[in-house]
N, C-alpha and C positions, 0 to 999 in steps of 0.2 A: 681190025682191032679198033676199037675206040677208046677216044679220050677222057680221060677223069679229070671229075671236074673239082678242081680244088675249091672253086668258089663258095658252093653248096654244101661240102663236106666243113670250110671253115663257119659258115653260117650257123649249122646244123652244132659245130662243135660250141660258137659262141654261145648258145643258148643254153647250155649244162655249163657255163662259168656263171654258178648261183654263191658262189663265197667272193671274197675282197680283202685284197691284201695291200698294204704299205711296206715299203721298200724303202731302206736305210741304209747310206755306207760309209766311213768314218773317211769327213777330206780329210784336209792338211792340219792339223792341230792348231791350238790357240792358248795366248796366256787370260787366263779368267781377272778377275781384281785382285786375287791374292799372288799375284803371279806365277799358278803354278800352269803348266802345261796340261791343259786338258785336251779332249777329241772335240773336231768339231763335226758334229754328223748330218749330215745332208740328205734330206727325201728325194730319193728319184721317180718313185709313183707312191699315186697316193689312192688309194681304195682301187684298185684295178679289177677287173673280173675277172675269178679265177676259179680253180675247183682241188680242194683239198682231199687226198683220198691215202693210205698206204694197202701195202701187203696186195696189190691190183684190186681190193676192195673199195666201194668207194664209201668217205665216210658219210654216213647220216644222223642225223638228230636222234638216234635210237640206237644207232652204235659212234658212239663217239674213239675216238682215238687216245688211246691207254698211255696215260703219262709214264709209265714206264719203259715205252717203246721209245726208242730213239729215233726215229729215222718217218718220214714219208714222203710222198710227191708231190707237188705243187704244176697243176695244166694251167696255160696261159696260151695268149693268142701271139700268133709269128714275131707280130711288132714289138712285143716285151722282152726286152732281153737284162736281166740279173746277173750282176755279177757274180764273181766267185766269193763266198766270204761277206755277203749281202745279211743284213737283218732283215729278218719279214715275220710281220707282222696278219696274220691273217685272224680274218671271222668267218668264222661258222655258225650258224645257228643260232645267233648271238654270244659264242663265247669264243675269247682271244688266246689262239695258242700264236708260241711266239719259235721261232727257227732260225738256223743260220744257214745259208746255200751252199751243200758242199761243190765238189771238182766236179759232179758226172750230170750234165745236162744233155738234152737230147731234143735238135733241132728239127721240128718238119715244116713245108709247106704251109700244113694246116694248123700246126700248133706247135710249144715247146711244153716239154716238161722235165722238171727241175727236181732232183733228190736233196731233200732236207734231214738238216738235223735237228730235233730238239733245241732249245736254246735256255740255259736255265739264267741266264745273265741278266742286266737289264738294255736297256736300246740306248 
């Protein structure tokens, strides 16, 4: 039996992360000048290499992904890890769809990928 080589499979995988996402997550709050309590929101990555795709399709510039859907996947490399409840921010193609990271992520060697939700909010 031989061994597989994750090195090559993660190479191979970083080079299909052609989108970029920004990662937000709300610290500890803060009083603004008016003294009210607002969020205080913190970038934990900022343009990361990533690959935005739903339905196991992946999306491209001639099929974009239908604002009506709720839900896609976000590929990232092992080292990136989103929390739950995370704003993200990603581009495609030049255009910015915006998501929140639900519970169901999925850990590999060679990569992670993340199920999103729409996010109709702002950041």
């Amino acid at each position: 039996m031989g061994v597989f080589n994750y090195a090559a499979l993660k190479s191979v995988i970083r080079q299909t992360l052609e989108d970029r996402a920004t990662v937000t997550i709300r610290d500890d709050e803060k009083m603004d000048e008016n003294f009210q309590t607002v969020p205080n929101i913190k970038v934990i990555y900022k343009s990361i290499p990533c690959r935005l795709s739903r339905g196991g399709v992946s999306v491209t510039p001639y099929k974009n992904i239908d604002e009506n859907v709720g839900s896609a996947r976000l590929y990232t490399m092992p080292e990136t890890y989103i929390p739950d409840g995370a704003r993200i921010v990603v581009t495609k193609a030049g255009k910015e769809w915006r998501f929140i990271r639900s519970a169901n992520v999925m850990r590999y060697e060679s990569h992670n990928e993340y199920d999103l939700e729409l996010d109709g909010g702002n950041l």
